[in-house]
Each structure stands twice: as C-alpha cells, then as structure tokens.
C-alpha positions in Angstrom: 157.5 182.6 119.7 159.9 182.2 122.7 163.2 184.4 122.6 166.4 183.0 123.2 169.1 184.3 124.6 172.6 183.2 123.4 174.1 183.8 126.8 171.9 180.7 128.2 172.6 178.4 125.2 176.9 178.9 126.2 178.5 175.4 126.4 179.9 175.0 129.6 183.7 175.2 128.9 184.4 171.3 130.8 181.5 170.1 128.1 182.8 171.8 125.9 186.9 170.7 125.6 185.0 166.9 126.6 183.5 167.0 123.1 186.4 168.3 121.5 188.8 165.3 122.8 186.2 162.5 122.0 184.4 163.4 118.9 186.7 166.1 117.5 184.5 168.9 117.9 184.8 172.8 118.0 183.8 175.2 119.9 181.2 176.1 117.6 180.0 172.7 117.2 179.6 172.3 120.6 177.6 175.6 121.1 175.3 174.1 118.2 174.9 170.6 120.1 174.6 172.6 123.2 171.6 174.7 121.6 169.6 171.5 120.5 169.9 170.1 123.9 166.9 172.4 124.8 165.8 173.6 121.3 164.4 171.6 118.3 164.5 173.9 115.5 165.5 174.3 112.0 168.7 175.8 110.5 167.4 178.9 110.1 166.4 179.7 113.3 169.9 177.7 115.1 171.8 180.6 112.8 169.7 183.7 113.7 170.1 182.5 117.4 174.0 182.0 117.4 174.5 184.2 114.7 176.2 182.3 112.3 175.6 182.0 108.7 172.9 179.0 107.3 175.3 177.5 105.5 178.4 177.1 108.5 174.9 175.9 110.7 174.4 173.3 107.7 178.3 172.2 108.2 178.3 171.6 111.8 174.7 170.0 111.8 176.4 167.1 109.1 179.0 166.5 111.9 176.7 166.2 114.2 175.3 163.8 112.4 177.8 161.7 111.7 178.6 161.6 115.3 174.8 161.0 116.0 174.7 163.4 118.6 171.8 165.0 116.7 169.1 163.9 114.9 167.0 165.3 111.8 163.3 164.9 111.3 161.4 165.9 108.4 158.4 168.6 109.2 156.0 170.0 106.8 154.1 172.8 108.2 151.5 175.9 107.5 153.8 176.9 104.0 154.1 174.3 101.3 156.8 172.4 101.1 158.9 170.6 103.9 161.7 171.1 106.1 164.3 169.3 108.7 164.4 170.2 112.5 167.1 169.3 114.4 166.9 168.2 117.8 168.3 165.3 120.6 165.7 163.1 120.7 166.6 161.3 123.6 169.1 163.1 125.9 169.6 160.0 128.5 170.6 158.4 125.3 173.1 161.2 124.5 174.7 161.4 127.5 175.2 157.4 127.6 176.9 157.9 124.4 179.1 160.7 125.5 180.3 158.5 128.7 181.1 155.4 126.6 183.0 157.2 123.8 184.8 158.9 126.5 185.5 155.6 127.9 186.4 154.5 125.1 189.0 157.4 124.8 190.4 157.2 128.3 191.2 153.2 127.5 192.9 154.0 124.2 195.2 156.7 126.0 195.9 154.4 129.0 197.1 151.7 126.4 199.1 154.7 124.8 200.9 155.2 128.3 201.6 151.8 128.5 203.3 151.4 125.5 206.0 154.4 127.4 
C-alpha cells in the first residue's frame, strides 16, 4: 500500500480560489479534486487520507460529479460485493474543461462591466 501524505495532496491556493470562482467550489472540495488528480481510490480511503468523515467525502464527491470534474467507476474486488473508485480519468480533458469554464466566466464578467 503506498502512504500518502496530506501535505503533498494541498491544493495550490491560485487552483484553489480558480475552482471556487468557476464551479462554486470549497476549499475542501478542491483538496478532494486535488487528491484524485493523482489518486483513484474509494471513499473510504479519500476520508482516512484527508481526514474527513465518509459521509462529508460522499457530499463533495456528488459535486464533483455534477461538475464532472470526477468520475466514478464500479470495481469489484478480492471481498464480495462491489464498490465505486473515484478518479480523473483523463486530466488533459480536465484541464480543457477548467480553461473553458473559466472562459466562460471571464466573458460573462466582462459583459457585467460593460453593462457599468
């Protein structure tokens, strides 16, 4: 098992306040975007590692979602039964997405000036 250490997975605070303007995101959400950057894993291990409960990890992973900035794959594995990972699957993708949104965000404000 590979350790991780929660110092390495902290959000860079300019990515951070970036995904707070255009998605609406908090600093915790970010973290747990920030995390699956570089870690599949399930929700479980995301809340041992940040040290958050399983069910605030469940909240912010739903938000994620909705964004689709994350994605959730089923997994079945050595126990019975299945369970969801959470990962990026494609980060070029992600990062595409992040530019256009923020785009997208800078346009809307510039028509907001205009109407001053």
């Amino acid at each position: 098992m590979v350790e991780v250490c929660v110092t390495d997975m902290e959000c860079p605070p300019e990515l951070r306040q970036c995904l707070k303007v255009v998605f609406g995101l908090s600093k915790a959400e970010s973290q747990v975007m920030y995390y699956l950057c570089s870690h599949d894993a399930r929700t479980s291990k995301i809340a041992d590692d940040l040290g958050k409960d399983e069910s605030t990890i469940r909240r912010y992973l739903k938000k994620l979602q909705d964004h689709d900035l994350v994605a959730r794959e089923e997994r079945s594995g050595d126990e019975p039964g299945r369970y969801y990972e959470y990962g990026v699957a494609d980060k070029p993708s992600l990062k595409d997405r992040i530019k256009q949104r923020l785009d997208e965000w800078r346009d809307e404000r510039v028509e907001d000036l205009e109407q001053i």
